[in-house]
N, C-alpha and C positions, 0 to 999 in steps of 0.2 A: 905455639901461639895460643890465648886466652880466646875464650868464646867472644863472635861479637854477638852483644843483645840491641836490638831496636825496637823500640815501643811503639807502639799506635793507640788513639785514643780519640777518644769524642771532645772537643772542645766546648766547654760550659761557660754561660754566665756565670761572671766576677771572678775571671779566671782562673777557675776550677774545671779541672777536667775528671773525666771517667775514663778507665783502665778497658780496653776491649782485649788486646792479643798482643802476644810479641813474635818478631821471627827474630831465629837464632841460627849462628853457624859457627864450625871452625875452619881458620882461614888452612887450615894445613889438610883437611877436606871439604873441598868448596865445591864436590859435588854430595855434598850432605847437607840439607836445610830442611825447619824445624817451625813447627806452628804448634804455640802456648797459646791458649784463650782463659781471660778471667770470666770468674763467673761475676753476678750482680754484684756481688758487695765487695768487687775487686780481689777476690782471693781463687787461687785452685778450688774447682768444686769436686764435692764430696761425690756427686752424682749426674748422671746426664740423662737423657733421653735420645732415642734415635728413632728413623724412620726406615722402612728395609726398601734396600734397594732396587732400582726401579730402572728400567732405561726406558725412554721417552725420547721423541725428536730432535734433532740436532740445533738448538738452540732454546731449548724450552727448560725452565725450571717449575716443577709439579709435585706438591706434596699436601695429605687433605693431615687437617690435624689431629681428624679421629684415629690416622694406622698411629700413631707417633708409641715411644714402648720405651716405657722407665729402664733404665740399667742400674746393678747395686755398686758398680765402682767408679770411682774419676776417672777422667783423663788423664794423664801428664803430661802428651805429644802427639800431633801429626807431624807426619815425614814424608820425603819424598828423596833417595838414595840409591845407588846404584843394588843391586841383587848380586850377591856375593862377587864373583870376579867378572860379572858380565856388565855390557853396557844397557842393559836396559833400567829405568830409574822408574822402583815402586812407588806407590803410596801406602804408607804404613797409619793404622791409629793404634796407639800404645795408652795401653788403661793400667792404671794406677789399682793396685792389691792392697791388702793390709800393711801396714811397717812393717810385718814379717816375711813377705811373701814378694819376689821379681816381678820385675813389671814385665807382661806381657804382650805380643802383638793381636792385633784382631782385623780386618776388612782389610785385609788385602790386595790390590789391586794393582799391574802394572802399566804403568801410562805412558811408555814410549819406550820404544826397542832401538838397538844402535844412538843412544842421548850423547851430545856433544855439547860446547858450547854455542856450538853455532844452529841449534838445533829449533824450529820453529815453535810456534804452540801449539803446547802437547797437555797441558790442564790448566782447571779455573775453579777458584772456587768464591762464592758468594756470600756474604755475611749480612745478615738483618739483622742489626741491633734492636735490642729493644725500646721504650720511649724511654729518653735520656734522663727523666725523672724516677726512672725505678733503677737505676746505676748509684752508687755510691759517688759521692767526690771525695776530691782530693786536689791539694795546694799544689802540690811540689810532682814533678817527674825527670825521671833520669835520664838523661842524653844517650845517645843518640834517640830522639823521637820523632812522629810526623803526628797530626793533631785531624780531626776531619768534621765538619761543621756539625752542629746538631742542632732541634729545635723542639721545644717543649710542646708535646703534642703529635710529634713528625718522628717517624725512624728513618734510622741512614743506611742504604744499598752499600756495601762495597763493593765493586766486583774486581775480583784478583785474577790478572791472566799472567799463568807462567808459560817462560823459554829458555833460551840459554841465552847467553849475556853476550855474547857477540852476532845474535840473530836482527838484524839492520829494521827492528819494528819502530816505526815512528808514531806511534802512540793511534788513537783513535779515529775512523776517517770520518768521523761526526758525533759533534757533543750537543746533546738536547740541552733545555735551558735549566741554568740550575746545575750543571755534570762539569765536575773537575777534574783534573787526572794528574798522576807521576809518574815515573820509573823511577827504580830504586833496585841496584846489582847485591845481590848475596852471594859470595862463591863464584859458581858458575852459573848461578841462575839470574834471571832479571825479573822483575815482576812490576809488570802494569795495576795502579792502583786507582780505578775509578769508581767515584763517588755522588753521591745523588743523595735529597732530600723527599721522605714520601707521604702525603700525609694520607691518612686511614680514616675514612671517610662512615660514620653510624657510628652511636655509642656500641654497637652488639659487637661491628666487627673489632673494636676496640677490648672488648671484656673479654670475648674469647680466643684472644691471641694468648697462647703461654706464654707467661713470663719467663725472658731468658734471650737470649742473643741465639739465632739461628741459621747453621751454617753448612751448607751445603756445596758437596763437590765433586764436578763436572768432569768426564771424561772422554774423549770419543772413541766408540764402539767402530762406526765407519761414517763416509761424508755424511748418510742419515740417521742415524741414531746416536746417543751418547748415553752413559751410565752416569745415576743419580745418587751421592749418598748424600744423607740429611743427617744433622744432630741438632740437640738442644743443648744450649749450657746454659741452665739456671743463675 
């Protein structure tokens, strides 16, 4: 069977959108699924930035933007797949080399031992886009996609919770005002999609944001702590 692609994207005024991520899979392994992110001007970037790893409280997301640390290569994937013949299912980031040279893995990390379908939640990760004005647009996007508000001025929260696709989650037990949500099955995964509008309050905290959609993802260590990884994609 052909790869399924699904799109995600910022929804613009005059019905242009901006390109954030796509997840991908094949249905003939549906416990392998795949996270693309575009950079600002909708294309694979050339370069990223990251933040080193950190574990912090079990629900806290913490990063200052002075540790943050240029990388010289792209991305081309995060993943999340079984570990050779066992059932525990890593998270893999695969960084993009020269055209000559195999893509390799890097950060490592495995996020749940024994993974089933029916398997509760075991990772999350969270995307702050940047202000929807420094994103390129674009007329046209290909099906299957989901679309997520934006506002000039405002970045958008996504927070992504994964589990297996037959674990009986009924979505959020409280949405603030403003917070929309979906589920949407990949494989054997399901993934919780909720979104929020934030506005950033001082010209200063506004100029010293890097530009770049920032993405960070969440692990539990034990019920109190959880591991932190952070990127930047320009």
């Amino acid at each position: 069977m052909s790869t399924v692609v699904t799109r995600f994207c910022l929804m613009r005024s005059g019905r242009t959108f901006s390109k954030i991520f796509q997840v991908f899979y094949n249905p003939d392994k549906p416990r392998d699924i795949y996270f693309a992110f575009y950079g600002l001007d909708g294309k694979s970037c050339d370069l990223f930035y990251e933040w080193p790893i950190k574990a912090v409280p079990a629900g806290e997301v913490r990063f200052e933007y002075s540790e943050i640390l240029p990388q010289s290569s792209g991305i081309d994937h995060f993943s999340f797949h079984p570990q050779g013949n066992s059932e525990t299912a890593v998270f893999h980031l695969k960084r993009r080399q020269n055209s000559d040279e195999e893509l390799i893995y890097a950060h490592t990390m495995a996020a749940i031992s024994d993974f089933s379908s029916t398997s509760p939640v075991f990772g999350e990760f969270i995307i702050q886009t940047d202000f929807p004005e420094f994103y390129s647009a674009h007329n046209k996007l290909k099906e299957p996609n989901f679309k997520f508000n934006s506002d000039v001025g405002k970045l958008t929260i996504i927070r992504c919770t994964i589990f297996g696709k037959d674990y009986p989650h009924t979505g959020p037990s409280k949405l603030n005002n403003g917070e929309s949500y979906f589920i949407e099955m990949f494989g054997d995964y399901s993934i919780l999609f909720k979104s929020r509008l934030f506005e950033v309050e001082g010209n200063n905290a506004r100029e010293n944001r890097p530009r770049g959609t920032i993405l960070t993802f969440r692990f539990s260590i034990n019920d109190k702590e959880s591991h932190l990884k952070t990127f930047l994609i320009p």
